[in-house]
LUMGU-662057 format. One line per 4 residues: for each residue z negated, y, x negated of C-alpha. Coordinates in pm, 1 decimal, padded with zeros to 6 digits. Layout:
Z Y X | ...
***
This chain:
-00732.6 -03232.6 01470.7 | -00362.0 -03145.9 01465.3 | -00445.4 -02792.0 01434.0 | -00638.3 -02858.7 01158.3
-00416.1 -03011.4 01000.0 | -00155.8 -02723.8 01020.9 | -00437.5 -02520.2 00896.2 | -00409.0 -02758.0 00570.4
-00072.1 -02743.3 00532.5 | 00012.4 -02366.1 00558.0 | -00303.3 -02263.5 00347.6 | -00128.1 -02533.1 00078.3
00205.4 -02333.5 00133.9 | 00091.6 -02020.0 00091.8 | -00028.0 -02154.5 -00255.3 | 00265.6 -02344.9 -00335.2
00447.5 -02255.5 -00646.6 | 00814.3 -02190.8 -00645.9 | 01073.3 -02173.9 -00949.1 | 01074.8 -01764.6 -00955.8
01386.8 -01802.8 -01248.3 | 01566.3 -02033.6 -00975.4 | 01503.1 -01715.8 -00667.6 | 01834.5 -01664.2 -00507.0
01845.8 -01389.0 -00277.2 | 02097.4 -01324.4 -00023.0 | 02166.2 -01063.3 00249.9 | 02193.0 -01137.6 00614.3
02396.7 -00935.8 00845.6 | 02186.3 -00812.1 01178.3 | 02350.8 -00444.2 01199.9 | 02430.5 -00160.8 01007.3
02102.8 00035.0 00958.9 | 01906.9 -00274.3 00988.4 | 01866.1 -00479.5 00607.7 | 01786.8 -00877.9 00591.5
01697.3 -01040.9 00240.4 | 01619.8 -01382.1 00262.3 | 01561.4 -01662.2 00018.6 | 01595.6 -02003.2 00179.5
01396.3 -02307.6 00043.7 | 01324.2 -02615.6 00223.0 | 01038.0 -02736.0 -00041.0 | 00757.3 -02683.4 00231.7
00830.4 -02684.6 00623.3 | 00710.8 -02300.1 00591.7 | 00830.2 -01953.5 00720.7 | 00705.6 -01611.9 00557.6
00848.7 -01268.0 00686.1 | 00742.4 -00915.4 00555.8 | 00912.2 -00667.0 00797.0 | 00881.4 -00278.6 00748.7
00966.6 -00016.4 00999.4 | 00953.0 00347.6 00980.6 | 00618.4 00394.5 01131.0 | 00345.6 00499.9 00867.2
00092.0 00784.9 00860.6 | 00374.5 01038.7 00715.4 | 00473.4 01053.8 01069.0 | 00144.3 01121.6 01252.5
00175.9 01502.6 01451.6 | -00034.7 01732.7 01279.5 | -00335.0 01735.8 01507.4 | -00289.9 01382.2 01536.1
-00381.0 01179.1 01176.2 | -00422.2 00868.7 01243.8 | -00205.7 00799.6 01517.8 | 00001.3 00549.8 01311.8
-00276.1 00349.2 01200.3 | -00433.9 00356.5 01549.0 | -00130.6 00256.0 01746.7 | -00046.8 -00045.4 01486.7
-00404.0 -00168.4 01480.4 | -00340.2 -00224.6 01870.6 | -00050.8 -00472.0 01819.7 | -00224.1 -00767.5 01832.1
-00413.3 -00643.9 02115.4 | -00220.3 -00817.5 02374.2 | 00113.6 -00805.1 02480.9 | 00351.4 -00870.3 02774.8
00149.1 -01118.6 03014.4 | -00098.4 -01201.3 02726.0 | -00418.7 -00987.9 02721.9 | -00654.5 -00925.4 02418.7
-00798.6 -01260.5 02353.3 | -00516.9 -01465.9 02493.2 | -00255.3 -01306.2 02254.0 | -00447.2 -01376.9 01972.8
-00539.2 -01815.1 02117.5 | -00158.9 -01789.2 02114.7 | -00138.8 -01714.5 01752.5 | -00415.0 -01927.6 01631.4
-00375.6 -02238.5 01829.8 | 00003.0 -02257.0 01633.3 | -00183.6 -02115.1 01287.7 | 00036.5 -01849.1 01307.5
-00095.0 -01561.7 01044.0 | 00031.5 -01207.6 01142.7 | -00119.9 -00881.7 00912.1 | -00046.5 -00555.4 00971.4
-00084.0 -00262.1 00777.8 | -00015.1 00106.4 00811.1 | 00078.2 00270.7 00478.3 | 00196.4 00574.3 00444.9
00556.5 00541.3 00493.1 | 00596.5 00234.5 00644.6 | 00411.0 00026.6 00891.7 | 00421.7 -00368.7 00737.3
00401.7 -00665.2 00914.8 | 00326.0 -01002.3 00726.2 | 00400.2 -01274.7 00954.7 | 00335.4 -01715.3 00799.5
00418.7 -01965.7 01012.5 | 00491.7 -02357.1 00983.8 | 00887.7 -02459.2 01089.5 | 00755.1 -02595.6 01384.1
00591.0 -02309.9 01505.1 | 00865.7 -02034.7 01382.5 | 01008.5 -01976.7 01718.8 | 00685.2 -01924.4 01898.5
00548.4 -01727.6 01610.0 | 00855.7 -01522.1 01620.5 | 00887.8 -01471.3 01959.0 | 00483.6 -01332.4 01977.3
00557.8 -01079.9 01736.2 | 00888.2 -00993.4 01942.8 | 00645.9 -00946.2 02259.5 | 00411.9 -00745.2 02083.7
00648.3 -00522.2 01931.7 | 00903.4 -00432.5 02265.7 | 00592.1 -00501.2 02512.2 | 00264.0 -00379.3 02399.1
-00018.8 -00361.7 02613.2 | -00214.2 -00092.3 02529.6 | -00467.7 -00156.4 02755.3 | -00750.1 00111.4 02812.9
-01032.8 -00116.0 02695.2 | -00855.0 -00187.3 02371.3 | -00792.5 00118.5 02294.7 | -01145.1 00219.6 02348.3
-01270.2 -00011.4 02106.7 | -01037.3 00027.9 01838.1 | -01118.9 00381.7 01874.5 | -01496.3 00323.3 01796.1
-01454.1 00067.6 01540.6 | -01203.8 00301.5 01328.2 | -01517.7 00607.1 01387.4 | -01788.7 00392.9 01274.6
-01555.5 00288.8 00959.9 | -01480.7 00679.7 00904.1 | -01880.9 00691.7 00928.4 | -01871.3 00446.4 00641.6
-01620.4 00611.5 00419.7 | -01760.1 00885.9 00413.6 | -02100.0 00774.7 00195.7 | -01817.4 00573.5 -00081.5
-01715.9 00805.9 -00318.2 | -01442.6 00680.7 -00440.5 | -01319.0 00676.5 -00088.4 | -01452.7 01051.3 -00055.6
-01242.2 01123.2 -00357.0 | -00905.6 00989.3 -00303.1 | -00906.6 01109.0 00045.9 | -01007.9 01495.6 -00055.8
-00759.8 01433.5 -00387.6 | -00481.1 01377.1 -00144.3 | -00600.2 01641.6 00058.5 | -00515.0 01904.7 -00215.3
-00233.8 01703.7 -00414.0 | 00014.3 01691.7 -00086.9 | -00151.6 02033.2 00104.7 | 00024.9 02080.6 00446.2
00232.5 01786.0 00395.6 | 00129.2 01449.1 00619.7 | 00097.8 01298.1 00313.1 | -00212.9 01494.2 00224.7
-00409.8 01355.4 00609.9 | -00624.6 01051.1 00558.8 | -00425.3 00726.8 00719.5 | -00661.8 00653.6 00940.4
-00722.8 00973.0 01017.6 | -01066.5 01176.6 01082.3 | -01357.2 01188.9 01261.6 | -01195.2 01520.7 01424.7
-00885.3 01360.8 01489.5 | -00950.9 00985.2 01640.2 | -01118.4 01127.2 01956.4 | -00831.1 01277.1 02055.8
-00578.2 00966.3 02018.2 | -00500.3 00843.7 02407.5 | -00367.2 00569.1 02520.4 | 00001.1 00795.5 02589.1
-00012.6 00904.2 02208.8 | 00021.3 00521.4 02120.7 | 00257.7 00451.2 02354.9 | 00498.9 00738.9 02277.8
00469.0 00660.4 01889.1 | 00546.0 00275.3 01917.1 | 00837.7 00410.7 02155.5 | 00975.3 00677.0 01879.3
00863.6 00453.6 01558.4 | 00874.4 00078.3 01659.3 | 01262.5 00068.5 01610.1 | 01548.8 -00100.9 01501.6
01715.8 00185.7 01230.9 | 01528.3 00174.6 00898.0 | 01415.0 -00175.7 00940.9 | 01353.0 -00351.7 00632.6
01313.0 -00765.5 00646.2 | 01269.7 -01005.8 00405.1 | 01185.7 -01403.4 00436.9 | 01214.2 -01693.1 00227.2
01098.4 -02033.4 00325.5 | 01229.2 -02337.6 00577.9 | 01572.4 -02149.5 00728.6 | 01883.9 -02129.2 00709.7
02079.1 -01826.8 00828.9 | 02221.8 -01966.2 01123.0 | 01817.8 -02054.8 01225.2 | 01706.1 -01698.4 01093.5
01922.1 -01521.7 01238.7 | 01816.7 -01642.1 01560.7 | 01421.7 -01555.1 01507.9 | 01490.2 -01247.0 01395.8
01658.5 -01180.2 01697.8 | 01376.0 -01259.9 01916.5 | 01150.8 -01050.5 01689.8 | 01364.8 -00779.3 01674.7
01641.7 -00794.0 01913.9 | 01482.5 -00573.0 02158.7 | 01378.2 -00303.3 02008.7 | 01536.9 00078.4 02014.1
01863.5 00111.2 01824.2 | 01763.3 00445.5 01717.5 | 01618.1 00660.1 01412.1 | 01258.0 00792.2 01423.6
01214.5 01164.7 01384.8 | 01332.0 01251.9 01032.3 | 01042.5 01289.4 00755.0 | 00967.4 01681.9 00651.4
01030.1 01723.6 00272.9 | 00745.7 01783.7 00001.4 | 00754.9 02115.6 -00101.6 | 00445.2 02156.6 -00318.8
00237.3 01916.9 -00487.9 | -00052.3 01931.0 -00708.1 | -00367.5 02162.3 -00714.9 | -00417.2 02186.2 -01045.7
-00800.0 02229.6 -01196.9 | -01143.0 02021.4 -01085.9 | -01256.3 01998.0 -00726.6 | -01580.9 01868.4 -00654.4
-01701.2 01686.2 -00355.4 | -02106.7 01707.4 -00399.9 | -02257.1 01352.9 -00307.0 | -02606.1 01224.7 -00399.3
-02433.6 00913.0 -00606.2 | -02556.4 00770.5 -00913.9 | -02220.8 00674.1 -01037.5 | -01943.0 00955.6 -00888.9
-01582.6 00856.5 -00915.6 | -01235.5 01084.7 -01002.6 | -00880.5 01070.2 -00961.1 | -00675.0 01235.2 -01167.8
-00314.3 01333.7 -01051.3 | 00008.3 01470.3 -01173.3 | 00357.9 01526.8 -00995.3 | 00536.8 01176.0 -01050.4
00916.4 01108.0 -01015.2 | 01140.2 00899.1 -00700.5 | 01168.2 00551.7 -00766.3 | 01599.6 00610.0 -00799.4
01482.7 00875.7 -01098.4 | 01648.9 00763.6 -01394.2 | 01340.2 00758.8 -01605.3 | 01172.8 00532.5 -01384.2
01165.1 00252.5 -01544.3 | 01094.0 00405.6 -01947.7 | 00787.0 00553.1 -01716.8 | 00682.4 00298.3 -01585.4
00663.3 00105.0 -01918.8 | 00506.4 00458.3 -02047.9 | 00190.9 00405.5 -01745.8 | 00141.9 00054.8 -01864.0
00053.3 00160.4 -02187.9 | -00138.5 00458.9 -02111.0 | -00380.4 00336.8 -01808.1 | -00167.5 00060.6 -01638.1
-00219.0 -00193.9 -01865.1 | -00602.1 -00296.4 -01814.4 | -00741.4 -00385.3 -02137.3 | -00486.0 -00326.0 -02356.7
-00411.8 00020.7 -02233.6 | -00508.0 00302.0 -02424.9 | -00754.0 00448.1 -02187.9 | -00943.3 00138.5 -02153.7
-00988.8 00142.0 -02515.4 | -01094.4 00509.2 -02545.4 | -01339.0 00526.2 -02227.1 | -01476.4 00210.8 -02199.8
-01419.5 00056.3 -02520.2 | -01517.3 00314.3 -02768.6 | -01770.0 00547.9 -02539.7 | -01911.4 00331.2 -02259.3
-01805.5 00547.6 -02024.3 | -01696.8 00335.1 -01767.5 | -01663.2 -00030.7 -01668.4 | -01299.6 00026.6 -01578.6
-01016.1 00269.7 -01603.3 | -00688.2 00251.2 -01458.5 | -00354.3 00446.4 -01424.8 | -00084.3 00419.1 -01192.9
00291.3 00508.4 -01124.8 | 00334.9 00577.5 -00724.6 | 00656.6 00640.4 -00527.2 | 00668.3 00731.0 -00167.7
00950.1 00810.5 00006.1 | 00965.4 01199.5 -00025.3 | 00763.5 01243.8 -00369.8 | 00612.5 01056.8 -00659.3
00247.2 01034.6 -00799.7 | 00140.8 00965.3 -01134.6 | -00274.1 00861.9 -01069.5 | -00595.0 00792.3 -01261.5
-00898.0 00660.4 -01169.3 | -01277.7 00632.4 -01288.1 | -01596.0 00577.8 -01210.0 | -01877.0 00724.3 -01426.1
-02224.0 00752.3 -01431.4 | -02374.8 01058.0 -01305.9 | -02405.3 01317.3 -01579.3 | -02144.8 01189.1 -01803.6
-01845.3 01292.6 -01575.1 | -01759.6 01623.6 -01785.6 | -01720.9 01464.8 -02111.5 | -01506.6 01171.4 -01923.0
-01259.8 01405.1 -01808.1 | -01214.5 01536.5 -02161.3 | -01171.1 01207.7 -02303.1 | -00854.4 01132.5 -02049.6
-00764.9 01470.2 -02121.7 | -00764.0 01409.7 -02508.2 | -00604.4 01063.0 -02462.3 | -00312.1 01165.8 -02281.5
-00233.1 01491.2 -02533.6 | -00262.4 01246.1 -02790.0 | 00047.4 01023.6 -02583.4 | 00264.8 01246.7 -02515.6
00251.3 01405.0 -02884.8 | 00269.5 01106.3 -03098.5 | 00430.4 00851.6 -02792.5 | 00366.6 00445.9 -02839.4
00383.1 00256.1 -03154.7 | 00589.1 -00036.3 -03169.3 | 00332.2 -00323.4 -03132.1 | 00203.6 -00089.0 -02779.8
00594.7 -00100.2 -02638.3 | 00658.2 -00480.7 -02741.7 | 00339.8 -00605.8 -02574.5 | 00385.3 -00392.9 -02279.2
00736.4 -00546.9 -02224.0 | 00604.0 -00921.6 -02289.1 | 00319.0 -00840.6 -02022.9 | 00561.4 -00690.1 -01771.0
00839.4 -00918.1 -01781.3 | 00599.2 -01226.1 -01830.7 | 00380.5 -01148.4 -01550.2 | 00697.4 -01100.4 -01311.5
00756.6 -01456.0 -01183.5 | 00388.5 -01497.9 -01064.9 | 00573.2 -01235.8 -00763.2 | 00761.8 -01497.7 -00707.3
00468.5 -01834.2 -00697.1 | 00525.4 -01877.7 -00285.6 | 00697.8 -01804.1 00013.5 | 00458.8 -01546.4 00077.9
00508.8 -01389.8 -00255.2 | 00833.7 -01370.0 -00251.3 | 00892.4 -01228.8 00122.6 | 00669.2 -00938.5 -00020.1
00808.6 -00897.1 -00332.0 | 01161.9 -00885.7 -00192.8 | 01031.3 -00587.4 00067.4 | 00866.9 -00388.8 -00155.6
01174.0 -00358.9 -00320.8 | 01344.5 -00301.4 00017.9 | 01084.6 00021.1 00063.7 | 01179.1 00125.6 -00267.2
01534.8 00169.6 -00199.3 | 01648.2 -00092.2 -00450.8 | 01974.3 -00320.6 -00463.3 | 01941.9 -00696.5 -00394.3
02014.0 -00801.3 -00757.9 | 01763.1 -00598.7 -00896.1 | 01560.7 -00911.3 -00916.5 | 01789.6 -01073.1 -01142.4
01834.1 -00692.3 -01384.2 | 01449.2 -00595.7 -01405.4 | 01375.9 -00788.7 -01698.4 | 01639.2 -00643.6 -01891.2
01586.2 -00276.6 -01775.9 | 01226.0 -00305.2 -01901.7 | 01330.8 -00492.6 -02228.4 | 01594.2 -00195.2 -02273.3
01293.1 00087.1 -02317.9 | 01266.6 00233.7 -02682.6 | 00969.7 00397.1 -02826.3 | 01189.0 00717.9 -02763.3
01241.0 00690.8 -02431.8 | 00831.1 00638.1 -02342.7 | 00785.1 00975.2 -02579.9 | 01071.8 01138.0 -02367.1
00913.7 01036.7 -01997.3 | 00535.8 01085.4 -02159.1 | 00662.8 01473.6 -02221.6 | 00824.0 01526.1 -01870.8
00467.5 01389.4 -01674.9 | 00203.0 01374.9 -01883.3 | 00085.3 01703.0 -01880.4 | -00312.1 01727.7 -01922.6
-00335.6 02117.6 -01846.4 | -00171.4 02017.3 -01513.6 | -00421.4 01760.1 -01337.1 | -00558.5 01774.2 -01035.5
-00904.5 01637.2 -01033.8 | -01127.0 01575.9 -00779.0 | -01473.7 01400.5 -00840.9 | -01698.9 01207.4 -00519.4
-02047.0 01327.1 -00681.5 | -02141.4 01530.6 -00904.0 | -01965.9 01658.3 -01268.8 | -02277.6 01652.8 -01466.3
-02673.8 01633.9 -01463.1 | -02832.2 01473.6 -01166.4 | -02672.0 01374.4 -00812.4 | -02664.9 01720.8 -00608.5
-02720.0 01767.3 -00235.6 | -02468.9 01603.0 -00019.3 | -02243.8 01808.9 00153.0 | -01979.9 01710.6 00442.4
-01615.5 01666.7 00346.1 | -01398.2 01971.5 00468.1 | -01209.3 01846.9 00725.9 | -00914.2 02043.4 00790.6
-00815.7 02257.1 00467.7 | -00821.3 02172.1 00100.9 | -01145.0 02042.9 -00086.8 | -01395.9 02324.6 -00279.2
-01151.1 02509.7 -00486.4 | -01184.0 02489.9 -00793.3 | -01498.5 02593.1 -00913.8 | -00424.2 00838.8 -00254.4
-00387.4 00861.5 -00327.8 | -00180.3 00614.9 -00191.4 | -00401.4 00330.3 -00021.3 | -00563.3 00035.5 -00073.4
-00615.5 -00185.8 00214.5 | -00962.1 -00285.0 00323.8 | -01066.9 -00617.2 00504.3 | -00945.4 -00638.1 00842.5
-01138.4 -00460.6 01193.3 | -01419.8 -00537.8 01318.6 | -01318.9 -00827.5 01546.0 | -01413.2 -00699.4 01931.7
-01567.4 -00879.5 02218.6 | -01541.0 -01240.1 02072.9 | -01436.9 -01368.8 01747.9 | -01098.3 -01317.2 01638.8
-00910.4 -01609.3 01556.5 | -00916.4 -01507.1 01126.6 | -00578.8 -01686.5 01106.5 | -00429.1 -01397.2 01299.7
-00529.6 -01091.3 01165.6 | -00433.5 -00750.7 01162.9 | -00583.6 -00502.8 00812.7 | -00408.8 -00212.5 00961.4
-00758.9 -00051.9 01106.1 | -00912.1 00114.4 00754.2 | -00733.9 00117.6 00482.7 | -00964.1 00287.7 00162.8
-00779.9 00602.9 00037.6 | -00788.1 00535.5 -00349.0 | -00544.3 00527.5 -00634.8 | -00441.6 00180.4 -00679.2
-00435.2 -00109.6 -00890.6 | -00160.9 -00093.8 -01133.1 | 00145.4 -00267.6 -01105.0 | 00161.9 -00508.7 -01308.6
-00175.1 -00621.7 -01288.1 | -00276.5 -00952.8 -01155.5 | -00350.8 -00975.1 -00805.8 | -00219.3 -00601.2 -00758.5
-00004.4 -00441.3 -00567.4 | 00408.4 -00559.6 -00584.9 | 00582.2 -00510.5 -00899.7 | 00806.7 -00289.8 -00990.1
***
């Protein structure tokens, strides 16, 4: 019953509104090259942490993709004296809610835990993260859940798509490999490949934490330590730089689909880019802004063309990404492509009117305190501004950097990215008439020439032997490959 009851109250905190205008963020010192945001509130007798460390798929060896996702996805798979199933009683008896996902820079870990609990819940993570079992049967069975996931990916075509779209945007970089890698590469992850990576990546330099909830400093800086504390006070292998991006012109990846899907790409700009912002703002307008973005209007609105259409700005560490992505019906792919195409000539020649820029900013600025509705919220808010490089008031300048766009500025950024003879496009299906023969993916070089995109998480692993406790997840396994939700939409990915 009292676990219930915890159940209750954490699901009710992790709802729990909090006064995003009253946020006050503050930096705690745990080292040089390690950075602590925390906002302390003592409304709900709740914890929530979002830690990043330098661990992503950018840093998977060559023959190797994968190797990142694989080794994180093992995390909860035991640790120090706990195996498998006791690790995860451990976490679930104290509804303790750990998620872990590999992106492509970073790996992120999303721990929620009641006061009472925080020192246990802290500590677990600590032993998973400086004493990781690994165990042979684990690593087994991740391996064949990830394949048989792979199996299914490859029969989604928007999955298809914004794997073989990377593919070609980032070419020899890491960035261009699939996060969870392929059906080449998996077999040959061992049990030493995840151990040496959590050695070289799981470490303290580059660490990015953020909480907010029932602490104060003196308390947090205490779990921290136990989460932490022991791991290597050393910098992972340095990231190589991006030297070419785009592919410009259509690739197709034949699939027998009655609706194919494309993403669209252009070189994008570093989030510390000047124009970041006036771009951002531009995006919203263009394809970020659901409904009221002129995309939507001119593909589904005025053509049927699609049920949805969507645009996004994306930063990673080492390059930037300007996306698009639709889903058509078979047959009416060509003529989609040159409505984008059209759409996004006509933006960057005539830029936004003044009713498009004013209700961008009321949307952007208006929707920005829903980051900040819980503990959770916040914790993830705060590190995805942490991953972006940003300063710790930036909470308290956005609104007034997005409010300071003029219509000349969007015209200015539209002109630097939006470049329509530039796109890379790459279509899961078929570009017109009926669904062709399928073909398999190429797996090692670039897609067809021509004739995720950064990723979206999926629901977490198959559970192994025995139900997993679902209070104590992990969604690192299978992330989909796919350009994401905008922004600034609800429900989407951080803001910006």
């Amino acid at each position: 019953m009292r676990r219930i009851f915890s159940l209750v109250i954490l699901l009710g905190a992790l709802l729990a509104p909090a006064a995003a205008h009253a946020v006050s963020v503050k930096s705690l010192d745990m080292g040089k090259n390690v950075q602590v945001w925390y906002v302390e509130d003592h409304t709900l007798p709740m914890i929530a942490m979002t830690a990043a460390l330098p661990a992503g798929s950018a840093y998977d060896p060559k023959d190797k993709a994968g190797l990142a996702a694989f080794t994180a996805d093992l995390l909860n798979e035991g640790a120090g004296n706990l195996g498998s199933q006791a690790y995860q009683s451990a976490l679930s008896n104290k509804a303790i809610r750990l998620n872990v996902t590999a992106q492509r820079d970073y790996l992120v870990i999303s721990l929620v835990t009641l006061s009472e609990n925080a020192k246990e819940a802290f500590r677990l993570l600590g032993l998973a993260l400086a004493h990781p079992r690994f165990e042979a049967e684990a690593t087994s069975r991740v391996r064949t859940q990830i394949l048989a996931a792979l199996q299914q990916e490859d029969e989604d075509p928007e999955t298809v798509a914004a794997k073989a779209f990377s593919n070609a945007f980032f070419g020899d970089h890491p960035y261009a490999h699939p996060i969870n890698g392929t059906p080449a590469s998996v077999p040959h992850i061992n049990r030493n490949d995840v151990k040496t990576f959590a050695r070289t990546h799981w470490v303290r330099n580059g660490l990015r934490i953020s909480v907010s909830g029932d602490a104060n400093p003196a308390a947090l800086k205490v779990l921290i330590g136990s989460a932490f504390g022991e791991l290597a006070d050393k910098w992972p292998p340095p990231l190589p730089p991006v030297r070419h991006v785009g592919e410009p012109g259509i690739h197709i990846i034949p699939m027998p689909v009655p609706q194919p899907t494309a993403i669209f790409g252009l070189p994008g700009i570093l989030r510390s880019d000047h124009d970041y912002i006036p771009a951002y703002v531009a995006n919203y307008i263009l394809g970020g802004g659901g409904f009221s973005s002129r995309l939507m209007a001119e593909v589904r609105e005025k053509r049927g063309l699609t049920y949805g259409i969507s645009s996004s700005l994306d930063t990673l560490r080492k390059a930037g990404l300007f996306a698009v992505q639709v889903a058509t019906r078979a047959g009416a792919m060509r003529q989609t492509i040159d409505v984008v195409r059209t759409t996004m000539t006509d933006f960057v020649n005539t830029g936004a009117t003044e009713k498009e820029l004013a209700d961008a900013k009321t949307y952007i600025t208006g929707s920005f305190p829903l980051a900040f509705a819980s503990n959770v919220g916040i914790a993830n808010q705060l590190n995805s501004f942490q991953r972006s490089g940003l300063p710790i008031d930036y909470v308290q300048k956005r609104n007034a950097l997005i409010n300071a766009v003029t219509l000349a500025d969007v015209k200015r950024v539209a002109k630097r990215l939006f470049a329509p003879n530039k796109l890379t496009i790459v279509i899961g299906g078929s570009l017109q008439g009926p669904a062709v023969a399928a073909k398999p993916m190429p797996g090692g070089g670039k897609p067809p020439a021509p004739a995720p995109a950064p990723p979206k998480p999926l629901p977490p692993k198959t559970p192994g032997p025995g139900p997993k406790p679902p209070i104590a997840s992990t969604t690192a396994a299978k992330p989909k490959e796919q350009a994401r939700t905008p922004a600034a939409a609800p429900g989407g990915p951080p803001h910006r």
